[in-house]
C-alpha positions in Angstrom: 3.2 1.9 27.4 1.3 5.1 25.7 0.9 5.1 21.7 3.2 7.4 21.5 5.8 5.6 22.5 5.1 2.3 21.0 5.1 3.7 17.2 8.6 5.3 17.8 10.0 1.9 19.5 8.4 0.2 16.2 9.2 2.6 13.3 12.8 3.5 15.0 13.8 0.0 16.4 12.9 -2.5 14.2 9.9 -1.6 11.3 12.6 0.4 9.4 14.1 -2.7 8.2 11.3 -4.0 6.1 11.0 -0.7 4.6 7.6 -0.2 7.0 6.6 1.8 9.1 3.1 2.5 11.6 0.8 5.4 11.4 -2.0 6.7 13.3 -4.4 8.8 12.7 -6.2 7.2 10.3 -10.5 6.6 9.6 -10.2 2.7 9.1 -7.1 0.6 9.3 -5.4 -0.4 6.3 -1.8 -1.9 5.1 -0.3 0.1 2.1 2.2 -1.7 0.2 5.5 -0.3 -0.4 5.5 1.4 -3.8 8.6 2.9 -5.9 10.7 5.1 -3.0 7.7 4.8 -0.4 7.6 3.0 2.5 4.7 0.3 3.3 2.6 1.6 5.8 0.8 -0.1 8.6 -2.3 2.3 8.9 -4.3 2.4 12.3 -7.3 3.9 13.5 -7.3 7.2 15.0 -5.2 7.1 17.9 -6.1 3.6 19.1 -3.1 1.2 20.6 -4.9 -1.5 20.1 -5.9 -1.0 16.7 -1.9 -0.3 16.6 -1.4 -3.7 17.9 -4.0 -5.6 15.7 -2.8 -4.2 12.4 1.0 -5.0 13.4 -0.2 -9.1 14.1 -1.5 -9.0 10.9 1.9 -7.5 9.5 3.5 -10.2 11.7 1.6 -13.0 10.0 1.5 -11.8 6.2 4.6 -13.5 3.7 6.9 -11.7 2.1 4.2 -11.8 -1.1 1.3 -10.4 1.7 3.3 -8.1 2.3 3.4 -6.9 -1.8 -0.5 -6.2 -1.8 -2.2 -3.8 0.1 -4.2 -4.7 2.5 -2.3 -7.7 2.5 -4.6 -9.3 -0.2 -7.1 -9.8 2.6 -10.8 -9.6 2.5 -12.6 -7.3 4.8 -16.3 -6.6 5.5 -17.6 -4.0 7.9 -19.6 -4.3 10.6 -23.2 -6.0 9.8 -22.0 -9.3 8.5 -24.0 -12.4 8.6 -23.6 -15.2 10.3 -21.5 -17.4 7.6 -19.2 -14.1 7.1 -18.8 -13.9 10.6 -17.6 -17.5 11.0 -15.0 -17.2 7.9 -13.7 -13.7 9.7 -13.2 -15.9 13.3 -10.9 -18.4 11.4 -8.5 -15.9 10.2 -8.8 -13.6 13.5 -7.5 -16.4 16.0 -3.8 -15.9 15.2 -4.0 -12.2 14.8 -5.9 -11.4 17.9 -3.4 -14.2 20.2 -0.4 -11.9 19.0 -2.1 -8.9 19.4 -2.8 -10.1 23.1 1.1 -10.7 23.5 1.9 -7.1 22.5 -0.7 -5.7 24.9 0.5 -8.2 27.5 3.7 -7.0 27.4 3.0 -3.1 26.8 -0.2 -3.2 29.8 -2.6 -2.1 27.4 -6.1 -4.2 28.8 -6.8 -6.8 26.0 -10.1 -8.5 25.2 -10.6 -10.3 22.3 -12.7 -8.7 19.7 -15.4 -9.9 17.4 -15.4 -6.7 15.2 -19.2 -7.1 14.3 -21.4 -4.3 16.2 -24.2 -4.2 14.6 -25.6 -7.9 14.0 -26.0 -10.0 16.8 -23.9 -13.3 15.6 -23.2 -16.7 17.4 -19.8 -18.3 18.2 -18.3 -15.3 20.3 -17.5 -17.4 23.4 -16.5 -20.3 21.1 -14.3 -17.7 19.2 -12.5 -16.4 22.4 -11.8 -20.1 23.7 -9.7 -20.3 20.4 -7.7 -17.4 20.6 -7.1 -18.6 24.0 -5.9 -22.2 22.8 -4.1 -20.2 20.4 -2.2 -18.1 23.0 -1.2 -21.5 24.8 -0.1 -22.6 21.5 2.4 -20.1 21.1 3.5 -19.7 24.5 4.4 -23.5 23.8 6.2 -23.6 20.7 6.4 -19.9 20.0 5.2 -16.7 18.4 5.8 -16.3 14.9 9.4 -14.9 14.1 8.5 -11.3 13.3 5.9 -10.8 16.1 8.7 -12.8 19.0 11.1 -10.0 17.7 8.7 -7.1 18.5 7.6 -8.6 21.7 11.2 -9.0 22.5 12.0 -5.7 21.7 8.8 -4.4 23.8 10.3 -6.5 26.8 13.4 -4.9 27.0 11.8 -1.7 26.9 9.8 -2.1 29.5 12.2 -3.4 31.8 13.6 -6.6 30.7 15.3 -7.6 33.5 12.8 -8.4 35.5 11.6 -11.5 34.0 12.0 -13.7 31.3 9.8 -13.0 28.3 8.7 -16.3 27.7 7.1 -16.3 31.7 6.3 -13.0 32.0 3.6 -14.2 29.3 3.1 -17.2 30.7 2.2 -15.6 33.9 -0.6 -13.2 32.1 -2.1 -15.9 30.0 -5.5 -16.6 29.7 -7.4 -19.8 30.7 -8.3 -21.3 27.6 
């Protein structure tokens, strides 16, 4: 599935109902909060799907007060981060970067997870990818958060739900943890 198409399925299918929607385009990725008559806005970078994909996980795992604050109330430090800030960013990727897997999964977009840290050379990378792995299996078991099963569902369909269930068609790509 191209970009293209993914943003319209999204902002026409099922991100107008929270009042949201995705946009590309953009230098660095970012989550707007809706404001007076103004939608929130799920920014990505540039033109990149997966950077698409990533920001929507993290849409998919914020509350409903997350979801007030921009940038979802998160912290975020650029590339160059120690070793300790690199640790604390692994523990709040895992879940973001197994749903982001799904959606690539199901929209064949290669997926590989991502440590988001060019510059310094930091430990716990392997480690890190075994654990979005265990939490892949974790969700295939007892299933993806609500927001994030509707979009894959959605995504499913689209692609040509008939041929499979959703639920194996995942199965079947998952990764070894």
């Amino acid at each position: 599935m191209d970009l293209q198409t993914f943003t319209c399925i999204l902002n026409k299918h099922f991100l107008h109902r929270y009042g949201t929607i995705l946009t590309g385009g953009h230098e660095e990725p970012f989550y707007r909060a809706r404001s007076n008559d103004l939608s929130a806005n799920i920014q990505f970078t540039r033109d990149y799907i997966r950077s698409a994909m990533h920001e929507l996980a993290h849409w998919c795992l914020a509350g409903k007060k997350r979801r007030l604050q921009d940038d979802f109330g998160y912290w975020y430090l650029e590339d160059g981060r120690t070793q300790i800030q690199q640790e604390a960013f692994f523990k709040v990727e895992v879940k973001p970067q197994a749903i982001e897997w799904a959606f690539a999964t199901v929209c064949d977009v290669p997926f590989e997870v991502s440590v988001d840290n060019l510059e310094n050379h930091v430990s716990g990378s392997l480690i890190f990818q075994d654990m979005v792995h265990l939490q892949i299996s974790e969700y295939l078991d007892s299933g993806y958060p609500r927001r994030a099963q509707e979009i894959l569902a959605l995504l499913h369909d689209y692609r040509d739900g008939n041929s499979d269930t959703l639920s194996s068609f995942l199965r079947d790509a998952s990764p070894q943890a």
